[in-house]
C-alpha positions in Angstrom: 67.8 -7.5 -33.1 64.3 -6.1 -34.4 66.0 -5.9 -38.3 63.8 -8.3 -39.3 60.6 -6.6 -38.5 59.1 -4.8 -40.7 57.3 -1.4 -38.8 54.7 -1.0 -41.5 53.4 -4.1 -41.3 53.7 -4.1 -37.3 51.4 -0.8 -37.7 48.2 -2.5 -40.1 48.6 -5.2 -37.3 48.2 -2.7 -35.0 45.7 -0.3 -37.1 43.5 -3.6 -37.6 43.9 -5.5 -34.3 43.1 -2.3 -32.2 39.9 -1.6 -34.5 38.5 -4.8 -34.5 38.5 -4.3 -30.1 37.9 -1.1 -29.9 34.9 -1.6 -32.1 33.7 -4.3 -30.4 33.9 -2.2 -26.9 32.0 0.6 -27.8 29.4 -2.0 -29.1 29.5 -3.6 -25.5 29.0 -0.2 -24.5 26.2 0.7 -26.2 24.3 -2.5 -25.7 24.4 -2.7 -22.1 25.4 0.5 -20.4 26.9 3.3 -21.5 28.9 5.3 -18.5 29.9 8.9 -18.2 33.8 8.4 -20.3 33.4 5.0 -21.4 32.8 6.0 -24.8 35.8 8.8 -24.5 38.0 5.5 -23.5 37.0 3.1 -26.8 37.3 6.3 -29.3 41.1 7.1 -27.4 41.7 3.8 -28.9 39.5 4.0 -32.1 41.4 7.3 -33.0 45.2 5.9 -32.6 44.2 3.0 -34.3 43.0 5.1 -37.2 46.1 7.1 -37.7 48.4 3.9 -37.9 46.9 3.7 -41.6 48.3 6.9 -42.3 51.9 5.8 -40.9 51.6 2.3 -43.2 51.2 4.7 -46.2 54.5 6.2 -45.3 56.0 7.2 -49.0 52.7 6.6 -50.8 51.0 9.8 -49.2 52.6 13.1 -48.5 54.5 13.3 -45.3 52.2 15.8 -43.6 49.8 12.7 -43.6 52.4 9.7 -42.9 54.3 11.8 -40.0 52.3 15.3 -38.9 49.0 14.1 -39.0 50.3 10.0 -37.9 51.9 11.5 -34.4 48.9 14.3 -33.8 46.0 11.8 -34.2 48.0 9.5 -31.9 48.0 12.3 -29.4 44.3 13.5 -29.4 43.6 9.4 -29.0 45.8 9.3 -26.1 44.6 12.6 -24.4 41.2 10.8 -24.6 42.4 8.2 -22.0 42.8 10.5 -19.1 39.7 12.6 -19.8 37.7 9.2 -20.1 38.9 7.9 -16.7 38.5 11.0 -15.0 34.7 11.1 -15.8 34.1 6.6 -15.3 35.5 7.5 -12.0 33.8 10.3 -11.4 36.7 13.0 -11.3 36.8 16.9 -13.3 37.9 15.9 -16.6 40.6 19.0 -16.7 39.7 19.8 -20.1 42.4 22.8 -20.8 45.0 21.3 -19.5 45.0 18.4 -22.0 44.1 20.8 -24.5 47.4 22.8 -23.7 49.5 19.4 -23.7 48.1 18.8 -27.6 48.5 21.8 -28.5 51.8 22.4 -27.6 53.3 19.4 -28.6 51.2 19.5 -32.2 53.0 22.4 -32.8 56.5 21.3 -32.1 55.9 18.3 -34.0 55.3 19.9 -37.0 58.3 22.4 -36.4 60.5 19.3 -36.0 58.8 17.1 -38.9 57.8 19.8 -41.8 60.0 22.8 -41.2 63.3 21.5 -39.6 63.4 17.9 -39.5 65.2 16.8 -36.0 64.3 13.0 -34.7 65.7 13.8 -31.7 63.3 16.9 -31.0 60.4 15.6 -32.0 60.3 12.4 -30.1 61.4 14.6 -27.2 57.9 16.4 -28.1 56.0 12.8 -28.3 58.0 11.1 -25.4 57.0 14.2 -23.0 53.8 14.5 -24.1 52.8 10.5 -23.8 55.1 10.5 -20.0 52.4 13.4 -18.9 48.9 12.0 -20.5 50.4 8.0 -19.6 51.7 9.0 -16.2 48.5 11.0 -15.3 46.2 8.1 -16.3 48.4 5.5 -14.5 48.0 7.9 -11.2 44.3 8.1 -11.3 44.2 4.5 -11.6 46.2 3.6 -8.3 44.6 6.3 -6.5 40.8 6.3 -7.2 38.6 3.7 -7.8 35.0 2.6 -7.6 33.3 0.2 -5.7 34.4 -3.6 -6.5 37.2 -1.9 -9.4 39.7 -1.4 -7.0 41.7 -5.4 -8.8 41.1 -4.0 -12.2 41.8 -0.7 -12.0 45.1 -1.3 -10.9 45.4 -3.6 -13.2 44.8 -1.3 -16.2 47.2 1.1 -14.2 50.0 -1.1 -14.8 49.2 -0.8 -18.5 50.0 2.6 -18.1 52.6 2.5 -15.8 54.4 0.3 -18.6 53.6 2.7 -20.8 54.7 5.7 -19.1 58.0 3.9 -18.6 58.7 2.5 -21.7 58.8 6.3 -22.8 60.8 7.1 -19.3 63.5 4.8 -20.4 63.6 6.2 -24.1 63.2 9.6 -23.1 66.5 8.7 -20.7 68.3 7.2 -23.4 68.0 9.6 -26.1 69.3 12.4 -23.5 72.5 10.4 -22.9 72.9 9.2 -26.6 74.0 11.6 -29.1 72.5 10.6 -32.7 74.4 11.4 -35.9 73.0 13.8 -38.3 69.6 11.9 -39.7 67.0 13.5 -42.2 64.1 11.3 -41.1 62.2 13.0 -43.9 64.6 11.8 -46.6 66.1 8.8 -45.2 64.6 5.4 -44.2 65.4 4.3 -40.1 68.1 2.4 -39.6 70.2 0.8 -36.6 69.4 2.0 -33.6 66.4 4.8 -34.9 64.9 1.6 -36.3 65.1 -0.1 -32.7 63.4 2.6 -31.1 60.9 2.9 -33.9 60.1 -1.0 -34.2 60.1 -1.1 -30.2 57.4 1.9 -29.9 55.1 0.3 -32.4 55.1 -3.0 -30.6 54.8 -1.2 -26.7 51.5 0.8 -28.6 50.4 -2.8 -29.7 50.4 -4.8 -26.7 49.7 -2.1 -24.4 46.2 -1.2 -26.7 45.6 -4.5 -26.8 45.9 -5.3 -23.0 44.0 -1.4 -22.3 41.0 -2.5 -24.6 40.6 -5.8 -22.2 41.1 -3.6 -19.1 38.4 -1.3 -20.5 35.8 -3.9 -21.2 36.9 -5.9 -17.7 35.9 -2.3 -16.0 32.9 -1.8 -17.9 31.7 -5.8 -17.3 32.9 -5.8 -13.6 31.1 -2.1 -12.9 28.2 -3.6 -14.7 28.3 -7.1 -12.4 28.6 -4.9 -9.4 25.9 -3.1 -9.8 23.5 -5.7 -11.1 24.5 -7.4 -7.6 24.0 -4.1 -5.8 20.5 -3.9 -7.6 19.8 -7.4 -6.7 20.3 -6.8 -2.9 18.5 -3.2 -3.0 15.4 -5.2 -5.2 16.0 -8.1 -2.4 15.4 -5.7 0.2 12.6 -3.8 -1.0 11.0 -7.0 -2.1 11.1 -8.5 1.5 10.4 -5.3 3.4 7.7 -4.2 1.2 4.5 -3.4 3.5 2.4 -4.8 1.4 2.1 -8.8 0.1 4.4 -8.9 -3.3 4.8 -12.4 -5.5 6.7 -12.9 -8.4 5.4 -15.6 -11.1 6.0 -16.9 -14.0 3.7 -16.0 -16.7 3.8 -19.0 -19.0 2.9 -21.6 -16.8 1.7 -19.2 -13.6 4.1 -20.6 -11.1 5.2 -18.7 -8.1 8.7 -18.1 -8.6 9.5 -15.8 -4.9 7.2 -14.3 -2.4 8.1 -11.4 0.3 6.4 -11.9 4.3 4.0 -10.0 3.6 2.9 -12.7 1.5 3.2 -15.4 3.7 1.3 -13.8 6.5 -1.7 -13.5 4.5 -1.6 -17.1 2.9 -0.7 -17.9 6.5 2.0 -20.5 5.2 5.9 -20.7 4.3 8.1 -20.6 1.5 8.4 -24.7 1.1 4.9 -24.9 0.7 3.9 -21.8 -1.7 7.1 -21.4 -4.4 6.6 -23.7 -7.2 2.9 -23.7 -6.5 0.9 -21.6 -8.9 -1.7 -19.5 -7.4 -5.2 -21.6 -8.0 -2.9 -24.4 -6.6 -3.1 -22.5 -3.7 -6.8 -21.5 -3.5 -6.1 -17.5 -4.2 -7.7 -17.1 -7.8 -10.1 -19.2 -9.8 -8.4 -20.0 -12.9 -11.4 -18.0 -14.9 -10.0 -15.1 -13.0 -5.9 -15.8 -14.0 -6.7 -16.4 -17.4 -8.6 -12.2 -16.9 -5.3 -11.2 -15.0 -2.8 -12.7 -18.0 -5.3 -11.6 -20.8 -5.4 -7.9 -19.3 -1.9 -7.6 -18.6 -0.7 -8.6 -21.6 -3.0 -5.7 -23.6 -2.5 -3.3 -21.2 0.4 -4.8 -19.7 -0.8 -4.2 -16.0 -4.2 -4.6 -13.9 -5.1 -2.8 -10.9 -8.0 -3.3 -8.5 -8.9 -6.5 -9.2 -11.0 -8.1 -6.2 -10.0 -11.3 -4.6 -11.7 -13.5 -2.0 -9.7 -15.5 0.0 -10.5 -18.0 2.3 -6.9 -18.6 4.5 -5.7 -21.3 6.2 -7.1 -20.5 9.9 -10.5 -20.2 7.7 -10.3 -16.1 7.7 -12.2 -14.1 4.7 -10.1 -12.1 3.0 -11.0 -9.5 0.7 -7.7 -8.5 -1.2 -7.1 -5.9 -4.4 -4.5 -7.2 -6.8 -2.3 -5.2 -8.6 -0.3 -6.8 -11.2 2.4 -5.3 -13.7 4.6 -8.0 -16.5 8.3 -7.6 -16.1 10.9 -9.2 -18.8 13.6 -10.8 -17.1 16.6 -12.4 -19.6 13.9 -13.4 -22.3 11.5 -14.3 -19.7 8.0 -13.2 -18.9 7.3 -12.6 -15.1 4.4 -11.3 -12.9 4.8 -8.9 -10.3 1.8 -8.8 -8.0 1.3 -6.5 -5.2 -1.8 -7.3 -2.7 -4.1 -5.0 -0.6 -5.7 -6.4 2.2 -9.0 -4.8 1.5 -10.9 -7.0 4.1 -11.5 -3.8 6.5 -13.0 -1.6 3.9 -15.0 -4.0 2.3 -16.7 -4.5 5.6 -16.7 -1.2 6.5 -18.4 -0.6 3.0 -20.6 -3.5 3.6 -21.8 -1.8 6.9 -22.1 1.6 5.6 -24.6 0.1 2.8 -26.3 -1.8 5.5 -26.4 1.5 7.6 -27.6 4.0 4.9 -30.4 0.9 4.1 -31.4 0.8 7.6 -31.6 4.5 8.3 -34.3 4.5 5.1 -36.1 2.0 6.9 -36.4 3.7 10.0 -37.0 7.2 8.3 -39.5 5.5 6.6 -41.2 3.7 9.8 -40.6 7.1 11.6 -42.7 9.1 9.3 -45.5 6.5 9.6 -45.5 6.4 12.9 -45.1 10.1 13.4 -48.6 10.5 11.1 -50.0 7.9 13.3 -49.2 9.5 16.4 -50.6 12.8 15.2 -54.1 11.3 14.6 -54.2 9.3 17.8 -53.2 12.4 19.9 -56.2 13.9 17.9 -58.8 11.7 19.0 -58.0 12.4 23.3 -57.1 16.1 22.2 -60.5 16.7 20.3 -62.2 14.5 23.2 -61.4 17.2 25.7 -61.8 19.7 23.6 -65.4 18.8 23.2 -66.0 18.1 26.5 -64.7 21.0 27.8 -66.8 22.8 25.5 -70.0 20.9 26.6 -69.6 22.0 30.4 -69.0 25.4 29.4 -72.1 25.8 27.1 -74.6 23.5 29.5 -73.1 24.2 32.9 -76.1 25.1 34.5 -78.1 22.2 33.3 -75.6 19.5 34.1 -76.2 18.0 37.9 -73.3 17.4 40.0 -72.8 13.4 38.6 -73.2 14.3 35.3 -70.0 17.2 35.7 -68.5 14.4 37.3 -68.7 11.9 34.7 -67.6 14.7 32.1 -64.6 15.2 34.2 -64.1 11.2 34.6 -63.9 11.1 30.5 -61.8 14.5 30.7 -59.1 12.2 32.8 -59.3 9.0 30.9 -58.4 11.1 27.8 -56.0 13.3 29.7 -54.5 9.9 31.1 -53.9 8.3 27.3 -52.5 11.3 25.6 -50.4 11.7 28.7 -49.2 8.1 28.6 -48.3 8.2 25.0 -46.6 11.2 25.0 -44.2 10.2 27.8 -43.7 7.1 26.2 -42.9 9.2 22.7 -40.8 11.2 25.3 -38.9 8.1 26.7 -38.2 6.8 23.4 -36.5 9.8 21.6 -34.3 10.8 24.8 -33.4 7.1 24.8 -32.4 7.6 20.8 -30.5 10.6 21.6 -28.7 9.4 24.6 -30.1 12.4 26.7 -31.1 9.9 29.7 -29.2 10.2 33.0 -28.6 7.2 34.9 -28.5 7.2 38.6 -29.6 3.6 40.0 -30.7 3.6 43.4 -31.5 0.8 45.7 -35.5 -0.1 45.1 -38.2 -1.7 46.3 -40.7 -3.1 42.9 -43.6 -4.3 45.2 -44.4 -0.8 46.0 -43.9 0.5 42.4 -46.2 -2.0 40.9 -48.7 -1.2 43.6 -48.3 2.0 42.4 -49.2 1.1 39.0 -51.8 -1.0 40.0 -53.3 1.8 41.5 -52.8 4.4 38.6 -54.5 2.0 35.7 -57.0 1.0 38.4 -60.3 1.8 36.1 -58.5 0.2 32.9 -58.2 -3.2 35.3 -61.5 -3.0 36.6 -63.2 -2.0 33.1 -61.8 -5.2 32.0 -62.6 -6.9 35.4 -58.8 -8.3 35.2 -57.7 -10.1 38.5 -54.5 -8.2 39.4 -52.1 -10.2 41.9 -48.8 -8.8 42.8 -46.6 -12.2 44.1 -43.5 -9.5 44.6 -41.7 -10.0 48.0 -42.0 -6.7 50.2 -38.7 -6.9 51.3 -37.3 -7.6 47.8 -35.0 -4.9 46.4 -33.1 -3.9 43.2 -30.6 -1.6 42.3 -32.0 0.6 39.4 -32.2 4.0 38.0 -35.9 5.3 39.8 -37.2 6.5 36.5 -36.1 3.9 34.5 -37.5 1.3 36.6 -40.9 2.8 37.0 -41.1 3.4 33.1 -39.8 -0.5 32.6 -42.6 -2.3 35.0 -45.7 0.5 34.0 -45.1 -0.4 30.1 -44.8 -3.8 30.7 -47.9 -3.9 33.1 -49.6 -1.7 30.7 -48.9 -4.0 28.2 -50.5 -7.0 29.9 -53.6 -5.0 30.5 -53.7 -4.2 27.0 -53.6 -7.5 25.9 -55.9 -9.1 28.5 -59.5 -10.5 27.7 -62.3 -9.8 30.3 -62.4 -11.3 33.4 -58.5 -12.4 32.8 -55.9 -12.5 35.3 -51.9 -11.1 35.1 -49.9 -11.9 37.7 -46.4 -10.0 38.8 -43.6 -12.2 40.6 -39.7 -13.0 40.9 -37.8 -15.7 40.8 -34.4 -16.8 40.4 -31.6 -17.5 43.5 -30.8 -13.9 43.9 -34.6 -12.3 43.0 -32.8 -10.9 40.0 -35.7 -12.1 37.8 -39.0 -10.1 37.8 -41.6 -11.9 35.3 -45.4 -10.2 34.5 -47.9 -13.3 32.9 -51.1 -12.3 31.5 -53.7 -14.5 29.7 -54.6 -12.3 26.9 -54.5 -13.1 23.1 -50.4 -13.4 23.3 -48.5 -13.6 20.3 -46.9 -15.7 17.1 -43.4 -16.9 16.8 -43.1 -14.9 14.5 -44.7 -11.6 16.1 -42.2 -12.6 19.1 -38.9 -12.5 16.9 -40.2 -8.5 16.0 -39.6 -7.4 19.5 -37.0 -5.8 21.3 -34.9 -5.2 17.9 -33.4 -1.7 17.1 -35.7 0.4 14.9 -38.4 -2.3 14.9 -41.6 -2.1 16.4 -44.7 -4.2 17.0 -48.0 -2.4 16.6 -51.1 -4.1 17.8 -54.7 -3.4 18.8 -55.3 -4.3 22.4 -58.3 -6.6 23.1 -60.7 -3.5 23.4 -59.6 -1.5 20.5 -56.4 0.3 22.6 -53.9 1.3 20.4 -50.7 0.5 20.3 -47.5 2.0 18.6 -44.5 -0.9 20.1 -43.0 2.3 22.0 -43.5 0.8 25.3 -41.7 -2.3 24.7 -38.8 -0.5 22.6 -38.3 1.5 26.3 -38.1 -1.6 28.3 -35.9 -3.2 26.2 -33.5 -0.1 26.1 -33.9 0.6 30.0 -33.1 -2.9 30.5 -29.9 -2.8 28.3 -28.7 0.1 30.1 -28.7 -1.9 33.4 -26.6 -4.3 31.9 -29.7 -6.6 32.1 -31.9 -8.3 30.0 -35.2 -9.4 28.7 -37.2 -11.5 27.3 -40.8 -13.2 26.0 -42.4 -16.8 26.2 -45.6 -16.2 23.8 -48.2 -18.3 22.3 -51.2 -17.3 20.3 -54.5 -17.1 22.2 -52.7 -18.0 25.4 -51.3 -15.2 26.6 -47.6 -13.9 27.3 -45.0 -13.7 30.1 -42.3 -11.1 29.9 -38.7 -11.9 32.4 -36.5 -8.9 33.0 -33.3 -9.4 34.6 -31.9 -6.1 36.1 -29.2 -6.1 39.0 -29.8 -6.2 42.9 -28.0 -5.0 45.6 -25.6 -8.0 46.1 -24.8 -7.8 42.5 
């Protein structure tokens, strides 16, 4: 039935045809992935299809080539195929075992082909030899597979399983057939031998053929599955990113995908921001993408680069941009990653502000602190003097002179006394040293008290002193506190008053939560006025008669005041005086 065909040229089909593929699927191979056996699998092919040339040489070479070599060459191809599954799928490639196999049948092969040529034995040898290598293959393919291979691996099992049987039903039938006498060496196949032989070359053609296909669909379809698996892992990492992530396109700067993140911070939706490019949308100026494209494509990536961005709802961002270019199937892309950087930037901007503003006050604190240190000087060295003029002329002062020294003593006593618990007040206040205990207290008593203590200072400057305060009014201070806040603002007015002025003390308000001290003395600009009652500032002025004045007193009140949860405040013109309101809680409150 198969006369007609001639086996030579069925095996340069063969040698060519299974070349060409197996050629062209190591190339796939090598240009897109290359897995662990892959390679193993295209040379199994590679090598069988090499040997074939030897077999169409038959008669031309020695028959060591055409037969030995021809059948051996076909084996170590097909021992490949096992060993190259085993490792794509993952399995102990079993290395001695196949070794064994080639061994063994190598050797009866050239028993049965160079020393006693017997057909029968030697494709005994070959048919055993392909049923184990064939048979083992076509098991691992039914058995294990990978992820999304489980259609084509048993599809390239039934290659083999054809295979495997093909030799089965030969094996069979030379076992039940008995073959006349044939020197396959000397004589040329006929009749049935040429049957068998024609059959087996075209089984090995189809069955390379179709296992070449099945090789590259396993490759492909591995590759597919895992792009698609990479894809959903990439998809998932891009959405669930914690930090802002867009993807653009680099030729014309449109946004191609955004994660969440990203939308939370341009405080919008997908609809309205893919498509868009990114000055579209107000993030970058395009002076600063044509910097991002420029830098990435020298140093293909930018980091750190500062964005301001004014959102939707009309919130500042600050955000650091972090930029690499990616090459996706020819195409440039942009992945950017954004920091919201709006926290440390303010924080920064504060700690600048900070470190600037703790100069200034180091700065004003050493000025004042040499100020101090001469006025403290002048009531010191007053005393000093005086004390030392009673001691030296004792006996010839009279009882009102003594007096008088003592009066000065007082008055000097009485200024370095103030200003030192004023300089007290003011750096317990800074350390947070102060305990509060708020009492229930009546002010008309306390500024009588006052009154009384700066009595000499009032008449020098023959001030008219009224105290409009309810007796019965009450408020519910610290003691100390409150004293400190009504002397230094009493003081204050004194200091500040012309001769023969008048300051007046009184409440006001539906509760009496209001206590308010007007004076008519020089009062104060606008400007002056917007220098009070700020931290770390103070107003230093010379009192009408030459007092001096370091803005302690006022810096007290207006942190006493704060601590009650009140408040305070000044309504000041020059030349016409000023009128301090403090509001500090009562008893109902």
């Amino acid at each position: 039935m198969l006369d007609f065909l001639d086996i030579r040229t069925i095996a340069f089909i063969y040698f060519f045809l299974s070349t060409l593929l197996s050629v062209l699927y190591l190339l796939l191979c090598a240009g897109r992935r290359s897995y662990p056996g892959s390679f193993a699998l295209g040379m199994s092919i590679f090598i069988i299809s090499q040997s074939f040339i030897l077999f169409t040489l038959q008669k031309v070479i020695p028959d060591f080539f055409s037969i030995f070599l021809f059948n051996t060459f076909t084996l170590a191809g097909v021992s490949l195929t096992p060993i190259g599954f085993r490792l794509f799928l993952g399995l102990p490639p079993r290395y001695g075992y196949y070794a064994l196999i080639l061994t063994a049948a190598s050797a009866s092969i050239f028993y049965f082909s160079m020393i006693n040529p017997i057909y029968l034995f030697r494709n005994f040898t070959l048919d055993i030899a392909y049923i184990l290598l064939c048979g083992e293959t076509c098991y691992i393919l039914f058995t294990v597979y990978l992820k999304n291979l489980k259609l084509v691996s048993r599809v390239t099992g039934t290659v083999y399983l054809f295979i495997t049987s093909f030799f089965l039903i030969r094996f069979s039938y030379f076992l039940s057939v008995k073959f006349p006498e044939f020197n396959y060496m000397a004589d040329a196949p006929a009749g049935e031998f040429k049957f068998f032989a024609v059959s087996t070359m075209l089984v090995a053609l189809v069955s390379s053929v179709g296992a070449i296909f099945c090789f590259m669909a396993m490759v492909i379809t591995r590759l597919a599955g895992e792009s698609r698996e990479n894809e959903k892992k990439f998809g998932a990492l891009f959405e669930h990113a914690p930090y802002p992530v867009a993807l653009s396109d680099v030729s014309n700067g449109r946004i191609i995908d955004v994660n969440n993140k990203c939308l939370e911070i341009f405080e919008s939706d997908k609809k309205n921001v893919i498509g868009k490019t990114s000055i579209e949308l107000g993030i970058i100026t395009p002076a600063q993408r044509e910097e991002i494209v420029r830098t990435v494509a020298n140093e293909k990536f930018i980091s750190d680069f500062e964005i301001e961005f004014i959102t939707r709802s009309g919130n500042a961002l600050n955000l650091l941009l972090y930029s690499c270019m990616v090459e996706i199937s020819g195409t440039s892309f942009l992945i950017s990653a954004f920091i919201d950087n709006t926290l440390r930037f303010r924080y920064e901007k504060e700690i600048l502000y900070s470190k600037r503003l703790l100069g200034e006050i180091n700065a004003q604190k050493d000025s004042l602190l040499g100020v101090i240190a001469h006025d403290l000087l002048g009531p010191f060295s007053a005393v000093k003097e005086m004390n030392k003029l009673l001691i030296n002329q004792y006996d010839d002062f009279g009882p009102a002179e003594i007096k008088s020294s003592l009066e000065q003593m007082n008055s000097s006593h009485d200024k370095a006394y103030a200003l030192l618990e004023n300089l007290l007040n003011w750096s317990r206040a800074a350390a947070d040293k102060i305990v509060f205990k708020p009492v229930e207290l009546r002010p008309f008593q306390i500024v009588e008290n006052i009154k009384e203590h700066e009595k000499d200072r009032i008449i020098s400057k023959k001030i008219k002193f009224l105290n409009r305060l309810e007796d019965n009014l009450a408020f519910y201070c610290d003691e100390n506190m409150f004293y400190s806040i009504l002397r230094n603002l009493i003081v204050n007015a004194i200091k500040y008053s012309r001769e023969s002025g008048e300051i007046v003390v009184g409440s006001r308000d539906e509760n009496n939560s209001i206590i308010w001290i007007k004076d008519e003395g020089i009062g104060m600009s606008e400007e002056e006025a917007c220098k009070l009652f700020k931290p770390g500032k103070f107003l230093s002025r010379e009192g009408t008669y030459g007092e001096k004045s370091f803005g302690f007193g006022l810096a007290i009140v207006y942190d006493f005041v704060t601590r009650h949860g009140g408040s305070v405040r000044v309504e000041s013109a020059k030349d016409k005086g000023s009128t301090f309101f403090v509001t500090l809680p009562n008893r109902k409150s």
